[in-house]
DOTOR-722573 format. One record per residue (C-alpha): residue number from 1; residue in one letter; chain; x, y, z. Coordinates in Angstrom, 1 decimal. Example, Ala and Ser with C-alpha at 12.3 -4.5 7.8 and 13.67 -1.06 7.14 Angstrom:
2
<r pos="1" code="A" unit="A" X="12.3" Y="-4.5" Z="7.8"/>
<r pos="2" code="S" unit="A" X="13.7" Y="-1.1" Z="7.1"/>
***
This chain:
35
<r pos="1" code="X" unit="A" X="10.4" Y="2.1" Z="7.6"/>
<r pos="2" code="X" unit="A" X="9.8" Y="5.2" Z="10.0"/>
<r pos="3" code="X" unit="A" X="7.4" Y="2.9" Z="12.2"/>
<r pos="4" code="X" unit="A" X="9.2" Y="-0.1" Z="12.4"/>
<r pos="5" code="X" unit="A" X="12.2" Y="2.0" Z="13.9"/>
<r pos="6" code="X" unit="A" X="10.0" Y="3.1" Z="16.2"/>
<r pos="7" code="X" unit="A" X="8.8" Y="-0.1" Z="16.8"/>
<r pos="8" code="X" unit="A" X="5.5" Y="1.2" Z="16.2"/>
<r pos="9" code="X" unit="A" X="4.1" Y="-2.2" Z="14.4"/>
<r pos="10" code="X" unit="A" X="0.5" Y="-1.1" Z="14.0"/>
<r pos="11" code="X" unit="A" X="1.1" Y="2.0" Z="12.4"/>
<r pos="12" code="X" unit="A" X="3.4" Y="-0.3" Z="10.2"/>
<r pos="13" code="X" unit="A" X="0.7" Y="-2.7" Z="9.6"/>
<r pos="14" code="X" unit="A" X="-2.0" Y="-0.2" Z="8.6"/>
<r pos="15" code="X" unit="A" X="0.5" Y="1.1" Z="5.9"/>
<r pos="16" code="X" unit="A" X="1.0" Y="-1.7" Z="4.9"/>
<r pos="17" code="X" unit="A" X="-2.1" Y="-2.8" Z="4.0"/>
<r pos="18" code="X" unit="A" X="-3.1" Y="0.6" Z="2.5"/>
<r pos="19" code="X" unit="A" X="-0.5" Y="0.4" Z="0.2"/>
<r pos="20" code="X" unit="A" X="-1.2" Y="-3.1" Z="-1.1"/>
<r pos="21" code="X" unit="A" X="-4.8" Y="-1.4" Z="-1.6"/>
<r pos="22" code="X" unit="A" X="-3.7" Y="1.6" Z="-3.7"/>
<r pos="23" code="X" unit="A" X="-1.2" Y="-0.6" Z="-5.9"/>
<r pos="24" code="X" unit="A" X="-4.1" Y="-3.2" Z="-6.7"/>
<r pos="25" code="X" unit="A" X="-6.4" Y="0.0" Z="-7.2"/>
<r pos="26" code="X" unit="A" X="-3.8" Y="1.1" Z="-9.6"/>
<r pos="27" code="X" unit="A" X="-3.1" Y="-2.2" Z="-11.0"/>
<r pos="28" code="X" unit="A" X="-6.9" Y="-2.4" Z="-11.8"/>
<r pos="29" code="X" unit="A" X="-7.2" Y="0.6" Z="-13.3"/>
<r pos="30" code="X" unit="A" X="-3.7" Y="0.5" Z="-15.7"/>
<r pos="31" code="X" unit="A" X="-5.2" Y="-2.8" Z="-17.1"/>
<r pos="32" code="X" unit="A" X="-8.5" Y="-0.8" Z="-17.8"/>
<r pos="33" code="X" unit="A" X="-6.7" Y="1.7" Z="-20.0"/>
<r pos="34" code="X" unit="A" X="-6.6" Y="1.5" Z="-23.7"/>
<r pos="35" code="X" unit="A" X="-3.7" Y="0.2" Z="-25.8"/>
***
């Protein structure tokens, strides 16, 4: 949010895309976790 106020759309964009990586990352491992 911080970087798209500041029209700062890289910044936004490499946020982006490292969050989508940590929530698969966490995805993956939740689904590895015992029941």
């Amino acid at each position: 949010k911080l970087a798209q106020d500041a029209d700062d759309e890289s910044s936004a964009a490499l946020i982006g895309d490292r969050m989508r990586v940590h929530e698969k990352t966490a995805w993956m491992l939740r689904a590895m976790l015992p029941r």
